[in-house]
MIMAR-560978 format. One line per field, with one value per residue: x, y, z of N, C-alpha, C in turn; chain; residue in one letter. Coordinates in steps of 0.02 Angstrom, whole numbers. Last residue first. Layout:
# residues N
npx: c(X:...) .
npy: c(Y:...) .
npz: c(Z:...) .
capx: c(X:...) .
capy: c(Y:...) .
capz: c(Z:...) .
cpx: c(X:...) .
cpy: c(Y:...) .
cpz: c(Z:...) .
chain: c(A:...) .
resn: c(A:...) .
This chain:
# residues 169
npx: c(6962:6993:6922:6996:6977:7055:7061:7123:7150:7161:7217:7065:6982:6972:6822:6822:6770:6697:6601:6655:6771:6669:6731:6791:6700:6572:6535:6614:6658:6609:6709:6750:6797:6948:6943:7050:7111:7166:7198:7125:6973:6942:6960:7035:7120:7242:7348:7426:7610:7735:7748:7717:7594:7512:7482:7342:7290:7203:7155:7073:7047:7005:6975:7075:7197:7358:7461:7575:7557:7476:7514:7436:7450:7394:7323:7354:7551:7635:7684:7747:7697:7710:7630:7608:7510:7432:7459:7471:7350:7237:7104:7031:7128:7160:7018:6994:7103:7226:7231:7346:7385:7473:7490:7576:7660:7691:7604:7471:7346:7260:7174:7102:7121:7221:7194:7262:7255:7310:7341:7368:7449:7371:7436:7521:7616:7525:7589:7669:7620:7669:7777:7707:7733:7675:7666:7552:7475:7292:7138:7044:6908:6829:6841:6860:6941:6963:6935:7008:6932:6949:7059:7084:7006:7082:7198:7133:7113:7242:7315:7213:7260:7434:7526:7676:7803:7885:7921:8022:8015) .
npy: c(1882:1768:1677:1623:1500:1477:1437:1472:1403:1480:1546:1677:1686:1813:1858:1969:2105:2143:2197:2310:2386:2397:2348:2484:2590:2622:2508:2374:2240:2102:1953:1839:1872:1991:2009:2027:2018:2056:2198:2338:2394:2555:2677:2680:2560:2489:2402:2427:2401:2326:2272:2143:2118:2050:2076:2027:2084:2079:2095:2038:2081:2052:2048:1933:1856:1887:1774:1686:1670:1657:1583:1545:1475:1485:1419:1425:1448:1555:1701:1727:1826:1936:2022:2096:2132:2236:2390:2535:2577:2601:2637:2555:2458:2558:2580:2438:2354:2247:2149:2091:2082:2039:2014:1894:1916:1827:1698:1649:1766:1701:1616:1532:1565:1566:1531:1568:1523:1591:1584:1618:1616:1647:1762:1823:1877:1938:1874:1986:2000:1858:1768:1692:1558:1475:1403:1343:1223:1124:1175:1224:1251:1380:1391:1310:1283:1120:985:891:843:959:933:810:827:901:842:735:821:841:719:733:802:864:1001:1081:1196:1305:1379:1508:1692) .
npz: c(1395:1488:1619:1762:1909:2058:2250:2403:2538:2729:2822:2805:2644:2532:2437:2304:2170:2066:2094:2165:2094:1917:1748:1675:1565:1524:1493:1585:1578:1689:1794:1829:1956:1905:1729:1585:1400:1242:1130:1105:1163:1090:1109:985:1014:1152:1259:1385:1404:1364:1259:1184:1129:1208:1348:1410:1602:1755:1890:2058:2225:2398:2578:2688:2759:2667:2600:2534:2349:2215:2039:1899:1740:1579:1402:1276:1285:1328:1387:1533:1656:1786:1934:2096:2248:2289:2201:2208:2062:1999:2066:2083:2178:2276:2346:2374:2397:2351:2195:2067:1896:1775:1611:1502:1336:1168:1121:1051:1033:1194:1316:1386:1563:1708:1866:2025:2200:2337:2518:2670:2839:2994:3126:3211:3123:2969:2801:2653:2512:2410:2280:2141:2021:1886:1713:1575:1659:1735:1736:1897:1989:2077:2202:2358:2507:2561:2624:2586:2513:2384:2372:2314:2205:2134:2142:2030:1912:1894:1834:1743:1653:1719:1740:1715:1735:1675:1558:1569:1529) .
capx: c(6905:7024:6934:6965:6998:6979:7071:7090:7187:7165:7232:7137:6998:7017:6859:6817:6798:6773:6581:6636:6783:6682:6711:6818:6778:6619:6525:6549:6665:6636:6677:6735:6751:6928:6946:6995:7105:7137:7215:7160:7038:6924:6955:7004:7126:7181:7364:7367:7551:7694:7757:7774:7678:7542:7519:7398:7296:7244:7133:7113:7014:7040:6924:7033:7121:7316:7416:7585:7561:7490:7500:7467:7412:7423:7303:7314:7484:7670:7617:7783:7724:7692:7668:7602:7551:7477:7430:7480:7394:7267:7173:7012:7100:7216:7056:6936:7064:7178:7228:7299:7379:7418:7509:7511:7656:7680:7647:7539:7398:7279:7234:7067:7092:7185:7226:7202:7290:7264:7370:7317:7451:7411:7388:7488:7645:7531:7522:7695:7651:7668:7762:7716:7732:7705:7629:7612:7484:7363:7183:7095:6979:6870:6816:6854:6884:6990:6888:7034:6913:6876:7052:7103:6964:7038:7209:7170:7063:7200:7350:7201:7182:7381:7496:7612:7767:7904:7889:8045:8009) .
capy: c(1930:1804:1698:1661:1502:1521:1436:1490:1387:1461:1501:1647:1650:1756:1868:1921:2070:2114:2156:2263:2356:2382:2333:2416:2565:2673:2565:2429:2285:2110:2018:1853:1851:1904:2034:2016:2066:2017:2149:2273:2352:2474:2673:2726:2575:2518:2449:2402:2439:2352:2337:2159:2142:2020:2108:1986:2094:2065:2126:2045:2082:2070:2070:2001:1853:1895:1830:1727:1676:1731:1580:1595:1474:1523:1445:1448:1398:1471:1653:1722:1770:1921:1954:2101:2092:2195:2335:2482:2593:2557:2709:2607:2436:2541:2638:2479:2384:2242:2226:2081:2144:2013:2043:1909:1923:1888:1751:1595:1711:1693:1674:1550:1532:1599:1502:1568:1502:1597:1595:1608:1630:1588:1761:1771:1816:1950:1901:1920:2038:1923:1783:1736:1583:1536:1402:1386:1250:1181:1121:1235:1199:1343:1450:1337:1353:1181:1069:943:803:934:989:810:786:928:879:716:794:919:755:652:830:818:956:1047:1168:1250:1349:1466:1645) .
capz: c(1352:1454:1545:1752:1833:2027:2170:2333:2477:2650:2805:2842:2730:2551:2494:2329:2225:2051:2042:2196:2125:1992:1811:1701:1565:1552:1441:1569:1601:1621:1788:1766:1965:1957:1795:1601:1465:1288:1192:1073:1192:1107:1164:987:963:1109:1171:1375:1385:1451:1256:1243:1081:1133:1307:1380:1508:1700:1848:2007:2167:2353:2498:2665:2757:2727:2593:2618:2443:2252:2106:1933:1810:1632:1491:1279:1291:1275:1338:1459:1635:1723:1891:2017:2212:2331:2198:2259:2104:1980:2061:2072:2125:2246:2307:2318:2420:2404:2211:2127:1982:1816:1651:1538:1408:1229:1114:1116:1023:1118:1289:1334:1508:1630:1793:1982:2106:2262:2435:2630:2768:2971:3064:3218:3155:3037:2841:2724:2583:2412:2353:2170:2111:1909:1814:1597:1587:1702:1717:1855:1956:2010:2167:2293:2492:2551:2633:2651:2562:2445:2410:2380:2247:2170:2164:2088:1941:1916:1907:1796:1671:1656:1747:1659:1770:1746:1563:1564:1584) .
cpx: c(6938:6969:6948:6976:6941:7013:7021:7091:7139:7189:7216:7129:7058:7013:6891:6863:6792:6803:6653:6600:6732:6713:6716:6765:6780:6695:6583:6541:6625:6635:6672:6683:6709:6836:6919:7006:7033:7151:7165:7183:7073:6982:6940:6933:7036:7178:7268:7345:7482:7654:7750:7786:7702:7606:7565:7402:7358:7242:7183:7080:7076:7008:6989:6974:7112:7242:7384:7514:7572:7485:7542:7469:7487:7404:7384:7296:7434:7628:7630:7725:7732:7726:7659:7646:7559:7513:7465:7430:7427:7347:7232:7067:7092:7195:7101:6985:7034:7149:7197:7302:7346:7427:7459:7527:7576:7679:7640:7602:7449:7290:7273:7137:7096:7187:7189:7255:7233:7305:7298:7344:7395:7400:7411:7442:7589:7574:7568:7624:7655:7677:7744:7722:7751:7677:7702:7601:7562:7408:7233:7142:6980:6911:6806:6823:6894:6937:6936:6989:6952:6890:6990:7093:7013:6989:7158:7165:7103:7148:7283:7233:7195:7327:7430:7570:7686:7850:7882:7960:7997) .
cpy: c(1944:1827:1785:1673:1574:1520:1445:1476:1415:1447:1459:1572:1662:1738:1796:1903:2008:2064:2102:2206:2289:2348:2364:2430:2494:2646:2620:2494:2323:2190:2058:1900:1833:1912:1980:2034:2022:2045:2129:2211:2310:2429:2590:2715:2605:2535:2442:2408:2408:2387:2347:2245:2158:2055:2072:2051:2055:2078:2092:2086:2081:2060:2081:2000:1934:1886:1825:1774:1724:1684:1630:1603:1509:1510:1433:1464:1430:1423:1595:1684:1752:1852:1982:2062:2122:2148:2277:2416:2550:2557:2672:2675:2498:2526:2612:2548:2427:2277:2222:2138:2101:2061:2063:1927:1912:1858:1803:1649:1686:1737:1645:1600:1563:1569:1555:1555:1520:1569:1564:1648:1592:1618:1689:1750:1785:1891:1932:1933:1980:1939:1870:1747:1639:1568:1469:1386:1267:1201:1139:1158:1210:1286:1411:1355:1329:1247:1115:1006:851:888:974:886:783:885:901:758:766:876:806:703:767:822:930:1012:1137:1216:1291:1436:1575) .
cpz: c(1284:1383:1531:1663:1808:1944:2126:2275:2424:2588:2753:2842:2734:2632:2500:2389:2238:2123:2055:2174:2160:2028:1871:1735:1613:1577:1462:1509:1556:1607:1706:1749:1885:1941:1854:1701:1505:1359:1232:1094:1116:1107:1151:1048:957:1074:1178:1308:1387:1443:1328:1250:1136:1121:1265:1329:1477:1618:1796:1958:2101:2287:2448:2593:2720:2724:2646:2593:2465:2300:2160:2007:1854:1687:1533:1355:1309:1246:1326:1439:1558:1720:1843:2002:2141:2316:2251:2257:2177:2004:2007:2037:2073:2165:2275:2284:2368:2443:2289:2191:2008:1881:1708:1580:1441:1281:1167:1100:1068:1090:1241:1289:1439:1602:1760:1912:2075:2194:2385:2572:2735:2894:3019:3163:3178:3063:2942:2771:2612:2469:2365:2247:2128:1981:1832:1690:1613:1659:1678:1819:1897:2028:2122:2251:2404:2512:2628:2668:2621:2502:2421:2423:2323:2228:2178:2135:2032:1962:1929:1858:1724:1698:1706:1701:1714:1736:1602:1590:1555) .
chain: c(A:A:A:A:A:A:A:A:A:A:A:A:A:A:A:A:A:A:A:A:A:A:A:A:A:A:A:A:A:A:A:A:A:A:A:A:A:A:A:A:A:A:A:A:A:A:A:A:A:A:A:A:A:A:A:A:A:A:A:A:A:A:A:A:A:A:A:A:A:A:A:A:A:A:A:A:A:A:A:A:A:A:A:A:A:A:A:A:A:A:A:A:A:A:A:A:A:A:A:A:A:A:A:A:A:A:A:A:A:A:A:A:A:A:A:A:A:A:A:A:A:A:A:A:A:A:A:A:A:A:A:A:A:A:A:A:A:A:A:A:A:A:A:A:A:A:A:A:A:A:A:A:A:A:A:A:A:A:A:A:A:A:A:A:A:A:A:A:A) .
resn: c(X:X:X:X:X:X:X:X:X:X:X:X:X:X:X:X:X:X:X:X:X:X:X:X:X:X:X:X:X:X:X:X:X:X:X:X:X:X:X:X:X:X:X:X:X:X:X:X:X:X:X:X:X:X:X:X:X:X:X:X:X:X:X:X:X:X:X:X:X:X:X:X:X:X:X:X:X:X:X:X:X:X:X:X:X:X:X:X:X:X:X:X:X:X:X:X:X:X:X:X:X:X:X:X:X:X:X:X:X:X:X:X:X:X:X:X:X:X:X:X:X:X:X:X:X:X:X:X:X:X:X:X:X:X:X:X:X:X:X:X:X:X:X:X:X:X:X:X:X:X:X:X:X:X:X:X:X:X:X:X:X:X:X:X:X:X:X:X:X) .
């Protein structure tokens, strides 16, 4: 994937001072990089849409893939199964910003991994992550494997604009 989109720390600063004066919901500001639009389910006709930028931080080496779920319910998350969205995007720069529309008000939760060698895999090496990886809320994960759905969650307004920078472990 082709590297659309740079904005400079002045354009971010800009952008955030215009989502405060619109009272938009935020998590984070984000200062951008690689970028990438996802459209996901479509909300209700009467329901007004609500989208999420979240950026990754910190991902290294500038190689490979980052491979991103956004999950919208405890079993999908849990099961790693019907996720309501899924991306990837091509590495080029230490941060990735990633953007999910049309979404409906609810609890959702990310999860992501940079697959260095392009394998579509999560690679380990005798249960410890080789690969960077991480989860929305910079959740960190437990002896017994990932985070909780409810460490992980977070809720999207109707009609909203989310944004949330999350590190890469």
């Amino acid at each position: 994937m082709k590297k659309i989109f740079t904005m400079s720390r002045l354009f971010s600063l800009f952008l955030l001072l215009i989502c405060f004066l619109k009272g938009l919901f935020l998590v984070n500001i984000s200062l951008g990089s690689n970028f990438a639009v996802t459209k996901c389910t479509l909300p209700d006709k009467d329901e007004a849409a609500s989208s999420i930028t979240v950026k990754v931080v910190n991902l290294r080496p500038l190689k490979g893939t980052l491979r991103l779920a956004l999950y919208g319910s405890r079993k999908a998350y849990e099961d790693r199964s019907n996720a309501v969205c899924s991306t990837s995007l091509a590495v080029r720069s230490g941060n990735a910003t990633i953007g999910f529309t049309g979404l409906s008000e609810g609890w959702y939760a990310i999860m992501f991994y940079h697959d260095t060698n392009n394998n579509g895999k999560f690679d380990r090496i005798l249960g410890i992550p080789k690969e960077q990886f991480g989860f929305s809320n910079n959740a960190l994960p437990g002896l017994g494997g990932p985070p909780s759905f409810d460490k992980t969650k977070f809720f999207v307004p109707k009609g909203k604009n989310l944004i949330m920078v999350l590190k890469a472990q």
